[in-house]
C-alpha positions in Angstrom: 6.8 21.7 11.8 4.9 21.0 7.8 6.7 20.9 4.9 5.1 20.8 1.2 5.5 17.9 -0.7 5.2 16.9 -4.1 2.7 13.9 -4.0 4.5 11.0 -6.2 2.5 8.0 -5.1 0.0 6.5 -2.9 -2.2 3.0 -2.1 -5.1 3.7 -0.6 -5.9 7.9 -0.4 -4.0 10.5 -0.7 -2.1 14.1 1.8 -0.9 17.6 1.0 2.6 18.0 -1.2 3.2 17.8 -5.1 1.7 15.0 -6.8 2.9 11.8 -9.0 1.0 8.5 -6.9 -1.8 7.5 -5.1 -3.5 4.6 -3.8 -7.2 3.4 -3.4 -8.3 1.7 -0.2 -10.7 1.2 2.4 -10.6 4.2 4.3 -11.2 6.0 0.8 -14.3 4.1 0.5 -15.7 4.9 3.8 -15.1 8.4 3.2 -17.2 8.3 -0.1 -20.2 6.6 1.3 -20.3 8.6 4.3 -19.0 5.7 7.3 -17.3 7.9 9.3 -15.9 11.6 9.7 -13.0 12.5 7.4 -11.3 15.4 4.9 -13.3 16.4 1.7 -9.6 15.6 0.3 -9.3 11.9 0.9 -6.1 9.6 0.5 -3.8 8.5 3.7 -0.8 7.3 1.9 1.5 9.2 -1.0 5.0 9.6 -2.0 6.2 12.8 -3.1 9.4 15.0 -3.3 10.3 17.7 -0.6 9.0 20.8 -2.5 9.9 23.3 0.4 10.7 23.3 4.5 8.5 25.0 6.8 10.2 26.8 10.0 13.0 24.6 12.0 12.4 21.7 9.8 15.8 19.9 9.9 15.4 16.2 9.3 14.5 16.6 5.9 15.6 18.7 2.6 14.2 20.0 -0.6 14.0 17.2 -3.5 13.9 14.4 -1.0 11.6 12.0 -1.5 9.3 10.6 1.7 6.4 8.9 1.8 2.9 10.1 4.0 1.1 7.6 6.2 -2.5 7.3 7.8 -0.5 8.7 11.3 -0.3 12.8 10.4 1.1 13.4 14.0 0.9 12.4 17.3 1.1 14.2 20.4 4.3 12.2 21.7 3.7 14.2 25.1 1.4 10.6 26.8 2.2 8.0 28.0 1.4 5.5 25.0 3.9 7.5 23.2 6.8 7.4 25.8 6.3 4.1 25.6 7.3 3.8 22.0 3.4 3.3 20.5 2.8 7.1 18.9 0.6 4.7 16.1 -2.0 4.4 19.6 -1.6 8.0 20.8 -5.2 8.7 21.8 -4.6 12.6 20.7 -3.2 11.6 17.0 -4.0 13.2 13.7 -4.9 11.2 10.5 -4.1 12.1 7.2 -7.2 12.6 5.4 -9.2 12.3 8.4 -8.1 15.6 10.4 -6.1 17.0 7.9 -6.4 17.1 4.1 -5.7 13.8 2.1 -2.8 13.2 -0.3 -5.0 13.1 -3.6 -4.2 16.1 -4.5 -0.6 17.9 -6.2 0.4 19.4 -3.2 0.2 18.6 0.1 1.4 20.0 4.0 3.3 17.1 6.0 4.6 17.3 9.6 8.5 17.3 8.8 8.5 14.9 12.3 5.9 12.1 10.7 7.3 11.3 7.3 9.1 8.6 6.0 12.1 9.0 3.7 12.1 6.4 0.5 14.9 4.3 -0.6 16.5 5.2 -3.3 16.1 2.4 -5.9 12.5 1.8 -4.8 9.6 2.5 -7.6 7.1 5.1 -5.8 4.6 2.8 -7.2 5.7 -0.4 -4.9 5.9 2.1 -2.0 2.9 3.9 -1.5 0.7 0.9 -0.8 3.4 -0.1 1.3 3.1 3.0 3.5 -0.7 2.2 4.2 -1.5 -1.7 3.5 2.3 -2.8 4.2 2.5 -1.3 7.2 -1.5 -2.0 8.5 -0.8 -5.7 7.8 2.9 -5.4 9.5 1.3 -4.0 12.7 -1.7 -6.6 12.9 1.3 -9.9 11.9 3.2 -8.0 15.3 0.5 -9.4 17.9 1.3 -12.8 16.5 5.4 -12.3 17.2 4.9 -14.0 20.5 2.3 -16.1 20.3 3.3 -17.9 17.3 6.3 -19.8 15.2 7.5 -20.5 12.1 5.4 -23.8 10.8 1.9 -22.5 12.5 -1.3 -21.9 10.4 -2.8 -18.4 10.2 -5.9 -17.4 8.4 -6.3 -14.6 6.5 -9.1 -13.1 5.0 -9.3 -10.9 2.5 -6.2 -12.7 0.8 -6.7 -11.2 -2.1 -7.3 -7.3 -1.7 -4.8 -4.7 -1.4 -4.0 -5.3 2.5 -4.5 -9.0 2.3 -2.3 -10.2 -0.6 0.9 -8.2 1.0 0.0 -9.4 4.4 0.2 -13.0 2.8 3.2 -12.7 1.5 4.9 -11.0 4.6 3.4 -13.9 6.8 4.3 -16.8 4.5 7.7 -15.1 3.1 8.8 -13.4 6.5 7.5 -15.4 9.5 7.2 -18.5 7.9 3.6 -19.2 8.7 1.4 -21.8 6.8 -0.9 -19.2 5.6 -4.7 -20.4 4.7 -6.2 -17.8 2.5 -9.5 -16.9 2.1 -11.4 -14.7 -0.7 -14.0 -15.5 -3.7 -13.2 -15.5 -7.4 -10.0 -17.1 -9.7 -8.4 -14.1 -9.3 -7.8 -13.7 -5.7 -7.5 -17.3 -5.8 -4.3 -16.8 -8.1 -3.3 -13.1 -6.3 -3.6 -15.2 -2.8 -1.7 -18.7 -4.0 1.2 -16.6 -5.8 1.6 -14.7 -2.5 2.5 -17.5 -0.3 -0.7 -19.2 0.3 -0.7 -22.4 0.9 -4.2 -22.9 0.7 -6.9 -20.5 -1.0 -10.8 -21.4 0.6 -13.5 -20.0 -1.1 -16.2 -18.5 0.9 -18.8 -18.0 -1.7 -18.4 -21.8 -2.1 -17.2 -23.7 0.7 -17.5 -24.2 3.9 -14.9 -22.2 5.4 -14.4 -23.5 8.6 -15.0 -26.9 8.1 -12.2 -26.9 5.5 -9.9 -25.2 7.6 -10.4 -27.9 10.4 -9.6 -30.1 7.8 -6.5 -28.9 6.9 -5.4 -27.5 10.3 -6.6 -30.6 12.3 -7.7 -28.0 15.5 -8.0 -24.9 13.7 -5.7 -22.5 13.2 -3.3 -20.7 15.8 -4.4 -17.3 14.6 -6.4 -15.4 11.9 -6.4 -11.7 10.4 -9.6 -9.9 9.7 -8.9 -8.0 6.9 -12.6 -7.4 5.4 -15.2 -4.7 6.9 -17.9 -7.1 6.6 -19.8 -8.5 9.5 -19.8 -11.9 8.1 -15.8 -11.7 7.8 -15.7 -10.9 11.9 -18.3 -13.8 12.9 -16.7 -15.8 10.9 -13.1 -15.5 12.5 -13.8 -17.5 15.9 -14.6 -20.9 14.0 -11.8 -20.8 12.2 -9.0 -20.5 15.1 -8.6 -23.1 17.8 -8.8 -22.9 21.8 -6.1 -20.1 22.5 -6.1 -19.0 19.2 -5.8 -15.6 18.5 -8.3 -13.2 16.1 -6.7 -9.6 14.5 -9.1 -7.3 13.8 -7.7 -4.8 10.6 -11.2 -4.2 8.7 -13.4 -1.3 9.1 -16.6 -2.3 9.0 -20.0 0.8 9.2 -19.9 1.9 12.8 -23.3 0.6 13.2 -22.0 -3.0 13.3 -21.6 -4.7 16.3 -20.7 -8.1 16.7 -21.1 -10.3 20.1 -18.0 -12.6 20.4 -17.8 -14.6 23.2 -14.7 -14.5 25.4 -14.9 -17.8 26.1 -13.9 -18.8 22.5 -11.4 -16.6 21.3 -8.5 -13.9 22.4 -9.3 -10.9 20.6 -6.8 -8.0 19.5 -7.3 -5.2 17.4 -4.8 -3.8 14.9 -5.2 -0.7 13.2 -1.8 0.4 11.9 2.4 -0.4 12.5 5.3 1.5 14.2 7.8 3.8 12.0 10.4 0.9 12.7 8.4 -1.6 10.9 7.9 0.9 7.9 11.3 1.5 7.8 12.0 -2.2 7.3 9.3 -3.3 4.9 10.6 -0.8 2.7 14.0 -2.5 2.9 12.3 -5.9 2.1 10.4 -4.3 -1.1 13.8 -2.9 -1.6 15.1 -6.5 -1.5 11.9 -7.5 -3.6 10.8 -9.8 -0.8 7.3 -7.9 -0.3 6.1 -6.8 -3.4 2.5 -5.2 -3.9 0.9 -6.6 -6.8 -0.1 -3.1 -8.3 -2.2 -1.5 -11.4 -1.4 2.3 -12.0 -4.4 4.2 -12.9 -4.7 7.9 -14.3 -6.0 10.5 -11.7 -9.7 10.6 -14.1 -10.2 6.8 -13.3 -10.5 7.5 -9.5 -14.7 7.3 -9.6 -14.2 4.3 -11.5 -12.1 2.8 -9.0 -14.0 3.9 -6.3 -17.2 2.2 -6.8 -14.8 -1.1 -8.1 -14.0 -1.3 -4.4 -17.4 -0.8 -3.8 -18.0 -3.6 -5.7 -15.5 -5.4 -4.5 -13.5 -5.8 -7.9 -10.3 -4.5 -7.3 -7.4 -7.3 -6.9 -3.9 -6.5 -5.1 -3.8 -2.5 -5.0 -4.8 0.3 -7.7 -2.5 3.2 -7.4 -3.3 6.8 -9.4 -0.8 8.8 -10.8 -1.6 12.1 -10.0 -0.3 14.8 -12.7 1.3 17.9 -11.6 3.0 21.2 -13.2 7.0 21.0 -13.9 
């Protein structure tokens, strides 16, 4: 079952519907330099309006406005999605990857896959909620029963378009003592007005002899949020014995990196459940999580894309994307 939409916002690429607003992000950046196999059409995250239903497309209606995530479809026949984990079904589509993106005016959704928008919320503050909110709600999830309120966490990255939201939703909703970590005053001040209660500069200090410092053992957990080999070797010297690593970057696929076993309990994280969309939507509702955002016009997306090649972007960009009335 697809339905057409018309595209209204997005963080970090874009799907198939009528367009308004669209995000830049990591996955758009590996499509453009070639890192791995995805749609000429990139974007993985938009809002748009319902511009018309497809065949026995029920849970949805013209005008309405949804949002369209990294997870296109899944199969929901295996057993990981039985079990309630359709994000991990091994036969899923991505948006952008397998299908077309969502930078573009219109776009082709499966009816059973999309999320519907509350009304009052900006499509600005919720398309990079539908890729970077929900990314950073999935990896903060492997910490639920690990961790409590009062515990340091590390993340890095603090001040990018996954990282700053997933500071404020692990300072603001679990009530962690979040250490950030990034380069530059700007993430520094992105990072701090999060949540942080501590920004480290890795360009200029020694990372994890400054979060011993603060943490006394290290901290109970840290989120990878940077596709750089130096951001994963880092992570075991920053946690201590037990602690617990959350891979979210996407580094090249030629990078591997040996970690021993002995040092750390690794988990991997690559996106979050439709429950926990549903409720981080509520919470930007509530204007608890709010992406810092800067809306760009649809001719500034080369631009952007080599500013996140550069690493220059801070918080999220999000493109408006113009379409006919």
């Amino acid at each position: 079952m697809t339905s057409p939409f018309r595209n209204q916002g997005q963080a970090k690429s874009c799907s198939n519907w009528n367009a308004q607003v669209y995000g830049i992000s990591s996955h758009s950046l590996r499509a453009v330099l070639g890192w791995g196999a995805y749609n000429p059409i990139i974007g993985h995250e938009g809002v748009g309006t319902v511009a018309k239903l497809g065949q026995n497309v029920s849970n949805t209606s013209i005008g309405q406005r949804v949002g369209l995530k990294w997870l296109y479809n899944a199969c929901t026949e295996c057993n990981t999605c039985k079990c309630g984990f359709k994000h991990y079904c091994p036969n899923q589509q991505n948006t952008s990857r397998h299908v077309p993106g969502t930078l573009q005016q219109y776009a082709l959704a499966d009816a059973n896959f999309i999320t519907p928008i509350p009304n009052g919320l900006s499509s600005e503050i919720a398309a990079p909620l539908l890729c970077a909110g929900l990314t950073m709600s999935g990896a903060l999830s492997h910490l639920e029963t690990s961790l409590a309120p009062g515990d340091w966490v590390v993340i890095s990255g603090s001040g990018g378009g996954l990282g700053h939201v997933g500071v404020q939703m692990a300072a603001r909703l679990n009530k962690y003592r979040v250490i950030a970590i990034d380069s530059g005053e700007e993430k520094k001040e992105i990072s701090l007005s999060s949540g942080a209660e501590v920004f480290i500069d890795f360009k200029t200090e020694n990372v994890a002899k400054r979060v011993a410092e603060i943490t006394g053992e290290g901290a109970h957990a840290t989120i990878v949020v940077p596709g750089t080999k130096e951001a994963f070797e880092m992570a075991p010297a920053v946690v201590r014995n037990l602690g617990i690593i959350v891979n979210v970057g996407l580094p090249r696929n030629d990078i591997e990196i040996p970690i021993s076993a002995t040092i750390c309990a690794a988990r991997g994280s690559s996106v979050g459940t439709e429950e926990q969309m549903a409720e981080l939507l509520q919470y930007a509702l509530q204007g608890v999580i709010t992406p810092a955002i800067e809306v760009f016009e649809f001719s500034e997306v080369p631009r952007l894309i080599q500013a996140l090649i550069d690493d220059g972007i801070k918080g999220r960009a999000v493109v408006t994307i113009p379409y006919d009335t």
